[in-house]
N, C-alpha and C positions, 0 to 999 in steps of 0.2 A: 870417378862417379859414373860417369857415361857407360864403362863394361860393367858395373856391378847393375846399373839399371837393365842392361842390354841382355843380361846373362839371367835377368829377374823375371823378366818377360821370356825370354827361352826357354828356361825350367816350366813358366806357366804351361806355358803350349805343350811341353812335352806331358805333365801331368793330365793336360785336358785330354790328349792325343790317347795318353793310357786307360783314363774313364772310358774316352769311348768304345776303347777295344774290349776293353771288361765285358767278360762273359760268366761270370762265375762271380758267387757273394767276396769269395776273398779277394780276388782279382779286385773288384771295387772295391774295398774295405781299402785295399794296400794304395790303389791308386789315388782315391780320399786322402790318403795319409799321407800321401805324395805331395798334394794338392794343398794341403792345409801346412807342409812345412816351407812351398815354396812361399806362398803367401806371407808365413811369419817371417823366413829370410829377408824376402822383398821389404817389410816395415822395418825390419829392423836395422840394416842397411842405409835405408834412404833419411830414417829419421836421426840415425849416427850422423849423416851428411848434413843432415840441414844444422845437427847441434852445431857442427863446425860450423858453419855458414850465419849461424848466430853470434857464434864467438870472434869472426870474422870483420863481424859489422860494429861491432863494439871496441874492438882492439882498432880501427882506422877512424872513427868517431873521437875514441881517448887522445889519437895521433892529430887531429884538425884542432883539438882544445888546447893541446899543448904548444901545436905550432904557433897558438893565437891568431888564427886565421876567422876572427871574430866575424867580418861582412860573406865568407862563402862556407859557413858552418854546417849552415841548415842543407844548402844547395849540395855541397860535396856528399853529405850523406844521404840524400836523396838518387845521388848518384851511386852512393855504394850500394843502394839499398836496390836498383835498378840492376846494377852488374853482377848481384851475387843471388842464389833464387831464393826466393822468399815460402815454395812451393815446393816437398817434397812429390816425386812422381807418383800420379795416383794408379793403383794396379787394375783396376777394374775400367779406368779412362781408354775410349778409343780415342780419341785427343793426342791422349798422352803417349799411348801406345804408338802411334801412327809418327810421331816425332821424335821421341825416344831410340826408338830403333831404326829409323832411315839413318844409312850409308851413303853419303855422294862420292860420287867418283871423282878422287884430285882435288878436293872441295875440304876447306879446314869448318868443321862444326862441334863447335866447345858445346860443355854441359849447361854454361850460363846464358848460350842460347836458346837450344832447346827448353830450357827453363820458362826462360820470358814469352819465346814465342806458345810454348803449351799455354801458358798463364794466360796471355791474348785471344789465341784461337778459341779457347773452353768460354769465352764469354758471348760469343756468336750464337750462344744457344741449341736451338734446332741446325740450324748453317756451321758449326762448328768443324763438324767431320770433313766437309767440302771447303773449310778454308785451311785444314790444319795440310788436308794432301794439297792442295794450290800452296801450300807454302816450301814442299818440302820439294816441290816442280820451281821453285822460282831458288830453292837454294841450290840446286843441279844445274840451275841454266845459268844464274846470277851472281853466286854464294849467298854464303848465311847473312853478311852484312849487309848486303842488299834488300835479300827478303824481309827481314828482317825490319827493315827499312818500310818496306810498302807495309808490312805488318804492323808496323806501328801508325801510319797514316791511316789506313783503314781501319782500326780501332777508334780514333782518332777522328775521321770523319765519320762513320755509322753512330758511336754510341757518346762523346763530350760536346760539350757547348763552344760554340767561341770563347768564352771567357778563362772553360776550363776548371770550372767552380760546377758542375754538374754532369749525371750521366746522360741526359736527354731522355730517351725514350725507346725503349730495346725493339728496333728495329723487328725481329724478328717473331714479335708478339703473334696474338689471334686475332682476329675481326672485332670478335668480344673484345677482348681488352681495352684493344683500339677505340672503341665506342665508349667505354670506361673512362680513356685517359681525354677523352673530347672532351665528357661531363664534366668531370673534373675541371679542366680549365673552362670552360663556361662558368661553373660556378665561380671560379676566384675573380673571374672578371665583372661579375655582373651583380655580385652580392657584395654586399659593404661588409667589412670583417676590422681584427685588429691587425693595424701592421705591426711585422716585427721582424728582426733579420732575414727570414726565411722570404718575406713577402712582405712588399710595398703597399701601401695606399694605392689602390689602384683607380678607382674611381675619381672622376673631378667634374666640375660645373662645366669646365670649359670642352669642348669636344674636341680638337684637336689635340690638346695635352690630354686629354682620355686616350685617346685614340694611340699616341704616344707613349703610354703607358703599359696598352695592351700588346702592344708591338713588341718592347721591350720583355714583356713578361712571358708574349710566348717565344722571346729568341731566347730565353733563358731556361723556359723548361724542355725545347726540341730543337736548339740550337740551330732554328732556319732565322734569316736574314731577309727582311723586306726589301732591306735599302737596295739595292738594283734593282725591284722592281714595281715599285712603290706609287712611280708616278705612271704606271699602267693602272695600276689597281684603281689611283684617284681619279685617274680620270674617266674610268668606267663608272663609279661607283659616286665618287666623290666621302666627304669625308663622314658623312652620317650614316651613309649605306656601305660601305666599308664596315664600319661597327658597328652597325646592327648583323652584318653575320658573323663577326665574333663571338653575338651572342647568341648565333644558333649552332645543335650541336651537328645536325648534320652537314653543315655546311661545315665545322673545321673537323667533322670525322673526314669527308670527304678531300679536306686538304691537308691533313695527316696521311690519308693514305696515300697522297698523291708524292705527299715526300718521303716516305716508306718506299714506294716503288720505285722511285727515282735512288735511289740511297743503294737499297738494295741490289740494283742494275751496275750502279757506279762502283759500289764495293769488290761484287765478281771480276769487274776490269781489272782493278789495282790488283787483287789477286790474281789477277790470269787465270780465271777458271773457262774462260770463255777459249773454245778450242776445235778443232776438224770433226770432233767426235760431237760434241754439244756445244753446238752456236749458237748467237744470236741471244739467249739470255741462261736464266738459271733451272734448275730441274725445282727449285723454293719455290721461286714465281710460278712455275707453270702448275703445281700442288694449287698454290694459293688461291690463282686464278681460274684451273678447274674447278675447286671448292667455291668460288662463288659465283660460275655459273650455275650449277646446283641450286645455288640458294635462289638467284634471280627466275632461273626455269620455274620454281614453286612460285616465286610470289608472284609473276606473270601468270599462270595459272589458277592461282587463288583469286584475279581480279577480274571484274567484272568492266562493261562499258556498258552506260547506262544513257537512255536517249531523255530529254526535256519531258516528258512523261516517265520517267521513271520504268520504261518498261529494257529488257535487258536487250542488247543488240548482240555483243560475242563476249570472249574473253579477252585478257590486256595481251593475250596470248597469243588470239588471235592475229590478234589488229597489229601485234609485230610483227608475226610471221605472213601479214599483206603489205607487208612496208618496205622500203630499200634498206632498212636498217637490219633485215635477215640479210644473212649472208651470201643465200643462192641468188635472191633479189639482188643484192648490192652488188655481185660480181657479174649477173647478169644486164644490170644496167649500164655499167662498165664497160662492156664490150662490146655492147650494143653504140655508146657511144662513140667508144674507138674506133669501131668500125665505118662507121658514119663518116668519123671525120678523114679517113685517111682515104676512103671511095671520094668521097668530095674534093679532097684535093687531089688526086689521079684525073678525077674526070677533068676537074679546071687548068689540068695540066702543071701543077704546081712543083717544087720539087721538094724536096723528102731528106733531113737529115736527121740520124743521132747522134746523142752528142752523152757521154757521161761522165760526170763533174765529180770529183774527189776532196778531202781537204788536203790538206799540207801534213806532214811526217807529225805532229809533235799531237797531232788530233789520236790518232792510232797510238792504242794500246800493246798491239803485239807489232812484232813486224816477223819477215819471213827470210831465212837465209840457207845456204846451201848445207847440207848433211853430208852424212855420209854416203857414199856413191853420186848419184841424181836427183835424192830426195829432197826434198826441202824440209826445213823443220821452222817452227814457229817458237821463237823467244820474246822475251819480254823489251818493249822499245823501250829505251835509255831517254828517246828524245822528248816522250810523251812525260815520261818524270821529271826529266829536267823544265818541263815547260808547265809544269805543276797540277797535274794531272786531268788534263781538260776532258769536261763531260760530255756525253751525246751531244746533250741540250747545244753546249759550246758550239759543238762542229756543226749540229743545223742550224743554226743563228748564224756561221761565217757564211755558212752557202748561200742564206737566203740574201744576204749584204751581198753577195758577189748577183746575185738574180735579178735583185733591186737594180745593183749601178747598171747592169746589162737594160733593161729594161727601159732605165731611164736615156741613156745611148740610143737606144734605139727609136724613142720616142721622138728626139732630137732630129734622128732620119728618116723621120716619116714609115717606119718601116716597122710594121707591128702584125710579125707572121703566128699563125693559132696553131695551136698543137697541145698536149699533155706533160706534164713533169709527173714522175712518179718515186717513190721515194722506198729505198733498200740498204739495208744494214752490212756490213760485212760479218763474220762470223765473229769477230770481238765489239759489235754491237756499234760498230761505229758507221756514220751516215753517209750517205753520198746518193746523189741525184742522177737521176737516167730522162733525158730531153726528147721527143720527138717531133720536130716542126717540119711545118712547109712553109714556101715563100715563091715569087716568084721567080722566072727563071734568072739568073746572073745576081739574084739578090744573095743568095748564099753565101758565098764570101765573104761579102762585108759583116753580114751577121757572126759567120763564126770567127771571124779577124776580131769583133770585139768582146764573143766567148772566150778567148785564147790570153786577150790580151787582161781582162779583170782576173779571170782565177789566174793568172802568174803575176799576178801588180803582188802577190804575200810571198814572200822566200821565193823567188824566182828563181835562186841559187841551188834552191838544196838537192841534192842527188835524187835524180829519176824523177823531177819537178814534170818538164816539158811533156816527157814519157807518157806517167801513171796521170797527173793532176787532173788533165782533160786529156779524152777520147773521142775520135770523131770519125763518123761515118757515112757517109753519101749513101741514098736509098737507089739500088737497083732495081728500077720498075719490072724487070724483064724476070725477076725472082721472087717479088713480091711489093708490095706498097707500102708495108711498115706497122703492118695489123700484127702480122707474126710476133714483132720484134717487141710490141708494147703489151702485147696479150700475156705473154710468159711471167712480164713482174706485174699485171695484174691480177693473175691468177696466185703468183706467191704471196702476193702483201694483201688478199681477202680475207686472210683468213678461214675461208672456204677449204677445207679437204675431200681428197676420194674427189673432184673434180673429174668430168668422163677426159680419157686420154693422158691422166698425168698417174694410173698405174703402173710401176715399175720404173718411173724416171727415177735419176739423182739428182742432187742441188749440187749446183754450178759450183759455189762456196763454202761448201765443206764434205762431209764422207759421209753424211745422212740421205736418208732418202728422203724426196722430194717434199712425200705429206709430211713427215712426221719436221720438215726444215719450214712448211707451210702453220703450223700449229706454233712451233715457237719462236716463230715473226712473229705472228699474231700476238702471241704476249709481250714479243719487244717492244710493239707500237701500243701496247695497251699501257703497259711501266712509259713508254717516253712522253705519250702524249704527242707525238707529231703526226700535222696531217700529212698523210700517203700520195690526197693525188688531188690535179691541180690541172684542169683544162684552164686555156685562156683563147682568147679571138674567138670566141665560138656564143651562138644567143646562150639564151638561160635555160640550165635545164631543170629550173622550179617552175618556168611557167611549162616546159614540156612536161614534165609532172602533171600540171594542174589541168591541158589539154584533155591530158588520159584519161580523165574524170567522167569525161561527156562520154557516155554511151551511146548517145543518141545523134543520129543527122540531124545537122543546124540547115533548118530552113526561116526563106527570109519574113512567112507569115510567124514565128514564136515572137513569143513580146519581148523574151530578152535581145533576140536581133532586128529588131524595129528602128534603133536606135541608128543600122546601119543601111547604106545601101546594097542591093542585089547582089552587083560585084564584090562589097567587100565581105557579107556572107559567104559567098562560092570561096572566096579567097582563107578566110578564116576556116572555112570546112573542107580543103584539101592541106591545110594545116594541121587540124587536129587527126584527118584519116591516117597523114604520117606516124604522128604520136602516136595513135589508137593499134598502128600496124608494127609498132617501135624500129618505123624507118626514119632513122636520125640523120642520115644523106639528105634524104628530102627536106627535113623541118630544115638543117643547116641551112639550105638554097631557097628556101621558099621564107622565113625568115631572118633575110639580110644577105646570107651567105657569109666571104671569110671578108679581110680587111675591111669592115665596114662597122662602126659603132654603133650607125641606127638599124633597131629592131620594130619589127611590128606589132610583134607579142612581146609583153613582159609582162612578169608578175606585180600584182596588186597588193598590196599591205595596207595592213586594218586598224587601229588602236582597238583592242577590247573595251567594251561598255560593260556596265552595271548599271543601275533604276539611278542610283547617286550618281554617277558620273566613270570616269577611265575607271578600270579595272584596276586594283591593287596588288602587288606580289607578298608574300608574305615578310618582309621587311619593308612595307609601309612604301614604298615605291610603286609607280606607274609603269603598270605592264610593256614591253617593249611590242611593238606591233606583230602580228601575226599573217600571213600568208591563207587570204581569201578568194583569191579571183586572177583575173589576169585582164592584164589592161590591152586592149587594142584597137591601134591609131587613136590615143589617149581619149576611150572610153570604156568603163569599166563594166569584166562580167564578172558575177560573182560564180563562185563553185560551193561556196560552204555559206548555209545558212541559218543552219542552228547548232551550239555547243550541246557538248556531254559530259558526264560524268563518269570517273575511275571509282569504282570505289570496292569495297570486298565482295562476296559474292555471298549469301545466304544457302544450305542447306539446298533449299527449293530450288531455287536459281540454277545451281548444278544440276538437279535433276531433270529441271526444264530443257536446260540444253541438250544434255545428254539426252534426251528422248526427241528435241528437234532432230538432233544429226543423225539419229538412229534412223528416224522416217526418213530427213533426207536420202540418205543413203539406199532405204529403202526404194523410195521413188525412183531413181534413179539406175539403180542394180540389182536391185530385188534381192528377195529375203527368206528362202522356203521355209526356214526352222522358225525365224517370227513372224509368220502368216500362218501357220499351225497351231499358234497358239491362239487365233482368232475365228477360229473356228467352235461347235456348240461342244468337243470334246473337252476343251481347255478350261482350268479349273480359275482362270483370273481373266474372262472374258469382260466382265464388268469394266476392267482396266483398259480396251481396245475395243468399246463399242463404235458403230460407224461413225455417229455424232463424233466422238471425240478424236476420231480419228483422222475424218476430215476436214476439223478445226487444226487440229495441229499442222494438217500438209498443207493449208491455209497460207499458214506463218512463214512457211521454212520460205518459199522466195524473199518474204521483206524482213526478216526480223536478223537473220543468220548468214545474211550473204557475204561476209567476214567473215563468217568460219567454214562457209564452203569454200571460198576462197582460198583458205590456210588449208583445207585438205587435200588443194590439186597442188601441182609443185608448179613453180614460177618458170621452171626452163629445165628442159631433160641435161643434169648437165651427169 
């Protein structure tokens, strides 16, 4: 069956190959003719094999009746029906094509495999092409039986329920859909209906057997499982705020996709598509997630920020691109930090280690072994499968367990040195942690003596454990302080690209270059949900945020510093000059410095008010406090004193701006071609009389200073 399929597809090509040489009406007449008998071969053929293959399953069905094999009747023919294909090959299928005709070297691959595995791969939808060649990579490296194997688990996990009684939810859908399939389950949970096989009584008086109920219903249409994490949820939520976001839909669109992307990520593993060429995640993801930055770039822009008058201040567009949550911002805050910290510790003479932490063999997906000649090649790890295929998620939950007991160790010795954890994938997407600390001098030791000692308390045994599991390095002051060393993974894990000085590098971990390995981390950590970076012994940097606010010198006649004496004005305002200069050396030293818990600045939090009383969220809950001010020598300043409003933006509104930032602009760099037109030759002078002209340059200082803001850039990077 295998040559008549293999030989079915050769002829195609060859016919395709003749159409397109065809130069002449006959030449193509004949090559059509070619073309149209390989095709009828092809059906005729495959559909001969499957008759047999029908007759096949019928003749060992009549053979389990007559053995009287009455308790494995059903199950044996379930099995035959598995071993023999149910699916003749489709001619027109890349799937099938791509399966059908792969050759391994030394490698036994029967037709009833390729059968099943075409049948599997073809249901991945859109992702099918990219799982059908990961498959046919894992029957070269593995054999058939093996891939085979992960083919069925990844089937298996992306698209059945636990039960195994549904398909769940095709993984592979649109946005739309996804939004679709949320409604959908909102409705069944929230509207009284009749029960009936398909669907339970969902609804009950009692709230936690409600709650229990919907649980159940959505492990049953998307085959995710609360139970590990159930009593996180309660006790954030507890159990009435729990279901009341059941019954919102963006709240379980948002948690669909979160296990869409998560699914998605873990699938490519078990396939091993993740590889030197394309790390870190899928070429799917990175479509998906290009596509909705798109969409958020628009609605950001569509929105407005409205002040307690109603009058417009920028766009939602703006006021991100003045926030640390852009990019250039976020990685320029970053390093700003960095650097702060690791001058502070040179100056105090501190000493400087890094350290970076691995999981254990069965965490990893691939592993790496010797080739031919020197090269290394990347196969699929046995141990990761045998230990039943553990997720991202798995592997950062052990490292942070191994951080924890560290920490906790050290608590015990008094010994609580500040420094950064930063957080990087390897190219099969798997975690591992990169440490930079100081300490003082002779303390080093003992610190890394109880690093060494928790990440090996797990398989201490297993080959290349002591090796790979932890890394350590001692900082030579005399080469650098330790800026270098932490600046590189946080310039990769920004998500930032085109960064000034990282044109023409490579990545360290795989054979891409630098940005393009910078861009699809960024969608690793978007699919995993893990946070990247993690300063500790260092003050807050949300009251250094909230410092940066004050543009103005605090003198001790303002009424907000009245409250304080002279000294501790002067003290409070060579604080904020640091912030305001984004010298984070000095804020470090000048609030608190390192080993020391108490701060002099910290941030202030607020409960929201309404005329009734706390603020409400929109599941009938009490707002969780908000970040107002900052407290100092426990008396509080405020920074924020009235809220705003998000809301769309009107025709005018756009216009309004757009003609603020024009003037600004204006003001600023001037404008020959529109100062021309405000002259007596110009036919729309009405539009730019003086009055209104210098009404409008009026505004641009107070109303727009967020969107001037957003049009200078945060840091030449």
């Amino acid at each position: 069956m295998y040559d008549t399929v293999a030989s079915g597809y050769s002829a195609f090509n060859d016919a395709s190959a003749a159409l397109v040489r065809a130069s002449t009406l006959p030449e193509m007449e004949e090559a059509n003719k070619y073309l149209r008998a390989a095709v009828s071969d092809f059906h005729f053929q495959t559909s001969r094999y499957f008759v047999e293959d029908e007759r096949e399953i019928a003749r060992k069905k009549s053979q389990v009746a007559l053995a009287g094999c009455e308790q494995s009747s059903a199950d044996f023919a379930c099995d035959v029906v598995r071993e023999v294909p149910r699916d003749v090959p489709r001619f027109f299928s890349t799937v099938d094509r791509i399966i059908y005709t792969f050759e391994p070297e030394r490698k036994k691959f029967t037709f009833q495999e390729r059968s099943r595995a075409a049948l599997l791969a073809s249901s991945f939808g859109t992702f099918s092409v990219p799982v059908a060649n990961a498959f046919c990579r894992l029957v070269k490296f593995s054999g058939a039986a093996r891939a085979l194997e992960r083919l069925e688990h990844a089937f298996s996990y992306a698209f059945q329920t636990p039960d195994g009684d549904g398909a769940g939810f095709n993984l592979f859908c649109t946005d739309d859909q996804l939004k679709e399939l949320a409604a959908d389950f909102v409705r069944d949970v929230t509207t009284v209906s009749v029960a009936g096989p398909d669907k339970p009584l969902l609804i009950s008086a009692d709230e936690t057997e409600y709650l229990a109920n919907v649980l159940y219903w959505f492990r049953c249409q998307f085959g995710y499982d609360f139970e590990p994490v159930l009593n996180k949820y309660l006790g954030r939520y507890e159990v009435s705020g729990f279901l009341a976001r059941f019954g919102n839909e963006t709240y379980v669109r948002r948690l669909l996709n979160a296990i869409r992307s998560e699914r998605v990520q873990e699938t490519s593993r078990i396939m091993g598509m993740l590889s030197d060429n394309k790390p870190y995640t899928t070429d799917w993801l990175m479509g998906l997630y290009s596509q909705r930055d798109r969409k958020t770039k628009m609605f950001l822009e569509a929105m407005g920020i409205f002040d307690i008058n109603g009058e417009l201040i920028c766009t939602l567009d703006d006021a991100y691109k003045s926030s640390v949550s852009h990019k250039p911002n976020r990685i320029a805050e970053l390093l700003v930090r960095s650097k702060g910290l690791c001058e502070a510790a040179q100056e105090l003479g501190c000493e400087g280690w890094f350290i970076v932490l691995t999981t254990p063999s069965r965490f990893h997906s691939v592993t790496t072994v010797n080739g031919k000649g020197k090269n290394k090649i990347t196969v699929p790890n046995h141990k990761w499968e045998n230990g039943g295929f553990e997720s991202i998620k798995a592997g950062h939950k052990w490292l942070n367990e191994v951080f924890e007991r560290v920490r906790k160790r050290l608590d015990k010795m008094n010994l609580t040195p500040p420094g950064v954890r930063t957080v990087e994938p390897h190219k099969d997407g798997t975690v591992h942690w990169n440490f930079l600390f100081y300490c003082y001098p002779g303390e080093g030791e003992q610190i890394i003596k109880v690093f060494r000692e928790e990440a090996l308390k797990d398989s201490p045994d297993e080959a290349g454990a002591k090796k790979r599991r932890i890394k350590i390095e001692k900082i030579d002051y005399r080469r650098g302080n330790g800026f270098s060393y932490v600046m590189k993974y946080i310039i990769k894990m920004s998500g930032c690209e085109n960064v000034k000085g990282t044109a023409g590098l490579n990545d360290r971990l795989s054979n891409i270059d630098f940005n393009d390995a910078v861009s699809r981390v960024s969608v690793w950590a978007r699919s995993s949900g893990i946070r990247l970076y993690q300063f500790f012994g260092l003050p807050s940097v949300t009251a250094y945020r909230q410092l940066r606010t004050f543009r103005t010198e605090l003198h001790p006649g303002d009424v907000v510093m009245r409250q304080f004496t002279p000294e501790q004005v002067e003290q409070l305002e060579a604080i904020r000059l640091a912030c305001d200069a984004g010298d984070f050396k000095t804020y470090i030293m000048l609030n608190g410095g390192f080993f020391n818990s108490e701060r002099f600045v910290r941030p202030h939090y607020f409960q929201p008010q309404t005329v009734s009383g706390n603020r409400l969220n929109c599941y009938g809950e009490e707002c969780n406090p908000v970040v107002c001010g900052i407290s100092f020598n426990g008396k509080v300043i405020l920074t924020k004193y009235f809220s705003c409003e998000v809301r769309k933006m009107t025709k005018s509104d756009t216009e309004y701006l757009n003609m603020v930032r024009l003037l600004n602009r204006i003001s600023e760099y001037g404008n020959s071609d529109f100062t021309e037109c405000m002259n007596d030759c110009g036919s729309d002078d009405a539009q730019f009389s003086p009055g209104v002209f210098m009404q409008m340059k009026q505004t641009c200082g107070t109303r727009v200073s967020a969107a001037r803001a957003a049009d200078s850039s945060a840091l030449d990077l």
